[in-house]
Each structure stands twice: as structure tokens, then as C-alpha cells.
C-alpha positions in Angstrom: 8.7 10.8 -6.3 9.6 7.2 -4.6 8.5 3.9 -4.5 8.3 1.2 -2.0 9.8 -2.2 -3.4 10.0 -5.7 -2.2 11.2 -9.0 -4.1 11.0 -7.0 -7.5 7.5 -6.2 -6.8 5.8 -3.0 -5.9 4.2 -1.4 -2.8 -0.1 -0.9 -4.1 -2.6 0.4 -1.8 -6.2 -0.4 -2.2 -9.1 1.6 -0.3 -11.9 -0.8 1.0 -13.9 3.0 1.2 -15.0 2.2 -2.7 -16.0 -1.5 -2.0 -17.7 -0.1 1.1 -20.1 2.5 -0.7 -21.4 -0.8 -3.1 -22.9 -2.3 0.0 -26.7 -1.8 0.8 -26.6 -2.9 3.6 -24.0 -2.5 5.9 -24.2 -5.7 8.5 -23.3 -7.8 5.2 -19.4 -6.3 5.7 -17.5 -8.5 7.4 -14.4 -6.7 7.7 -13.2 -3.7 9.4 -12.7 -0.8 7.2 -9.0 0.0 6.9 -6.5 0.5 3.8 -5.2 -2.7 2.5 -1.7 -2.8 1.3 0.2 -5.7 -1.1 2.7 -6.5 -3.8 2.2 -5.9 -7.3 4.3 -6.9 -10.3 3.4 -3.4 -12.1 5.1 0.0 -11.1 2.4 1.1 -13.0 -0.4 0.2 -10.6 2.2 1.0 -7.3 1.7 3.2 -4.5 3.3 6.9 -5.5 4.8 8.8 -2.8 5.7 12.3 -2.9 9.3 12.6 -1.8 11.8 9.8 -0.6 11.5 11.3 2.4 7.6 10.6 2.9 8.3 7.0 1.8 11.2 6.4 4.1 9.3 7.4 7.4 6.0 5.7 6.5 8.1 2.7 6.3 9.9 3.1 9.4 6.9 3.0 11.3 5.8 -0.4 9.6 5.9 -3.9 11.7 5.9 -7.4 10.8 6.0 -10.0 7.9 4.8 -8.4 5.0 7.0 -5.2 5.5 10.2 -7.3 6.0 12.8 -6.3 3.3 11.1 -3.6 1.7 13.2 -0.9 0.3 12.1 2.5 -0.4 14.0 3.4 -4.6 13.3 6.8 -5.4 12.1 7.6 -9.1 14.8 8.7 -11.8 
């Protein structure tokens, strides 16, 4: 298992799917429906990937500010 870190805080992934599905009616969402990533201070709540491996190449293919310096640490 792996983690990705950055700035002593941890890679979390939230899925806008479950705040999506509370909506009634649908032309009240304003954004467009994609994962949202950010930094957490808790391992606890971070993002768990499967294998360094899978960690490394999803954050290869990453761009811009909010990826810059992030570090994939593999779970001992």
C-alpha cells in the first residue's frame, strides 16, 4: 500500500457522486461532476493506493500547482 504526501499532509479524494445524488433537482448544481482531490492533515482520512507502483504513475500523469512536490511514501 502507498500514500501520496505533500508538506506533511496527505493526498484525500472526495467523490462529488454522493453530494450529487442529494440534489432534487439537478439545474441547482453548479459544478461539473468530477473527483475532487486535496490535502489532509490525517493519514487516516488519505487516499490508499494499492501498490507503490499505482501511486507513482497516477502521479506522473498529474500537472500543475497543487501536484507540485508531492511524493509518493509507501506504507511500512
Amino acid at each position: 500500500m502507498a500514500y501520496i504526501t505533500k508538506d506533511g499532509k496527505w493526498l484525500a479524494y472526495r467523490d462529488a457522486t454522493q453530494e450529487i445524488m442529494e440534489y432534487d433537482d439537478f439545474s441547482d448544481i453548479q459544478q461539473v461532476y468530477e473527483p475532487e482531490w486535496f490535502w489532509v492533515d490525517d493519514k487516516d482520512d488519505a487516499k490508499v493506493f494499492h501498490a507503490e507502483s499505482i501511486a507513482s504513475s497516477f502521479l506522473v500523469r498529474r500537472r500543475g500547482e497543487f501536484w507540485k512536490g508531492a511524493k509518493v511514501l509507501r506504507n511500512n
